[in-house]
C-alpha positions as CSV (number, residue, x, y, z in Angstrom):
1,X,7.2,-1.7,13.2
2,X,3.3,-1.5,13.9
3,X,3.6,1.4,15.3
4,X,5.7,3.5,12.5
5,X,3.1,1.9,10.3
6,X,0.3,3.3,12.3
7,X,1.7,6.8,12.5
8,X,2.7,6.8,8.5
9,X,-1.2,6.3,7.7
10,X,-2.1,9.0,10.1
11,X,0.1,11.5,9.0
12,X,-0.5,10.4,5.3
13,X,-3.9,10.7,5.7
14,X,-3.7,13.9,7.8
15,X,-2.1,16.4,4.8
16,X,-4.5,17.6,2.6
17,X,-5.6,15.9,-0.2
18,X,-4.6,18.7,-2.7
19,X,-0.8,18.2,-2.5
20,X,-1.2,14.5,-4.3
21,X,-1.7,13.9,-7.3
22,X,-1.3,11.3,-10.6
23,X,0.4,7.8,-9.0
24,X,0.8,9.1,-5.4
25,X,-3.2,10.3,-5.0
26,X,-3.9,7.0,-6.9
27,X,-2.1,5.1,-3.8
28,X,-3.8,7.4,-1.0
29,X,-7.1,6.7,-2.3
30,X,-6.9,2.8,-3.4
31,X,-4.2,1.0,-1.5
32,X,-4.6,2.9,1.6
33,X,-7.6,2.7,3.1
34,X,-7.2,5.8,5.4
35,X,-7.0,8.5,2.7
36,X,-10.1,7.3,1.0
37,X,-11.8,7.8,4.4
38,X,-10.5,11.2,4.6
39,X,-9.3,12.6,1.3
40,X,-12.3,11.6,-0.5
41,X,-15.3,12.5,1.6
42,X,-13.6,16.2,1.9
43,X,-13.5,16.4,-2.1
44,X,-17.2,15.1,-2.1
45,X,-18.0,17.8,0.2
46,X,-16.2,20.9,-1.2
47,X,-16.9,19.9,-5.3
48,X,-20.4,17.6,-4.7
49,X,-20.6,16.6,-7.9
50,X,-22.0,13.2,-9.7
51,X,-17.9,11.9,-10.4
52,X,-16.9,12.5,-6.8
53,X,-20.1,10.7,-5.6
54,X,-19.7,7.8,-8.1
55,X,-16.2,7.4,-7.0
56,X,-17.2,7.2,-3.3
57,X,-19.8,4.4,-3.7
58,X,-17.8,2.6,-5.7
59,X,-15.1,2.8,-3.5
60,X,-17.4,2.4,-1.0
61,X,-18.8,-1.0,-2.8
62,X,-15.4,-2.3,-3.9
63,X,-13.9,-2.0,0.3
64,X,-17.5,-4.2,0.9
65,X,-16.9,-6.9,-1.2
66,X,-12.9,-7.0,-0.1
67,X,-14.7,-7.4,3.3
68,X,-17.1,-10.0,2.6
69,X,-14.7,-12.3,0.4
70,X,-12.3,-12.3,3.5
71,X,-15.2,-13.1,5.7
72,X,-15.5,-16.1,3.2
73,X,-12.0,-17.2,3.1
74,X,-11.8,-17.1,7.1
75,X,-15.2,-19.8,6.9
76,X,-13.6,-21.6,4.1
77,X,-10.2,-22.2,6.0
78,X,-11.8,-23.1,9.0
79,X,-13.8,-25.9,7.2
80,X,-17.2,-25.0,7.4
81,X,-19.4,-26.8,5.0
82,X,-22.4,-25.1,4.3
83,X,-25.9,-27.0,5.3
84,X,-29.2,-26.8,3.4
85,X,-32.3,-26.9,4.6
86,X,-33.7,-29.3,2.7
C-alpha cells in the first residue's frame, strides 16, 4: 500500500500542472504536498507575478506552521513540561 501511495504522488505530481483545474488543482496544490512543490514553483516561474508569489509564501508559511504544531503535539504527548528560567 505504501508503495502504490508513493508512486500515485509521483506520477500526480509528475503531469503538468496545466491539465488540473477547479476542485482537482485545489487537491494537487493543498492536500498534497508534492504538487505544490512542483506545480506551483513552475507557474511562479513561467507567469512571475505578485498572486503566484503570494500563493507560494503562504503556502509556504501555512506547510511551516503544520510542521511546527506537530513538532508540538509530539513534545506535548511525550510529557514534556516546559522549564523557566527563573
Amino acid at each position: 500500500m505504501a508503495r502504490d501511495l508513493t508512486d500515485f504522488l509521483l506520477l500526480f505530481s509528475s503531469y503538468p500542472g496545466s491539465i488540473y483545474s477547479g476542485a482537482t488543482k485545489l487537491i494537487a496544490l493543498t492536500v498534497l504536498p508534492a504538487g505544490f512543490v512542483v506545480l506551483a514553483p513552475v507557474e511562479l516561474l513561467r507567469e512571475p507575478t505578485s498572486a503566484h508569489l503570494a500563493i507560494a509564501a503562504a503556502a509556504a508559511l501555512g506547510y511551516t506552521s503544520l510542521a511546527m504544531f506537530q513538532m508540538g503535539l509530539r513534545r506535548y504527548r511525550r510529557g514534556d513540561t516546559p522549564t523557566s528560567n527563573v
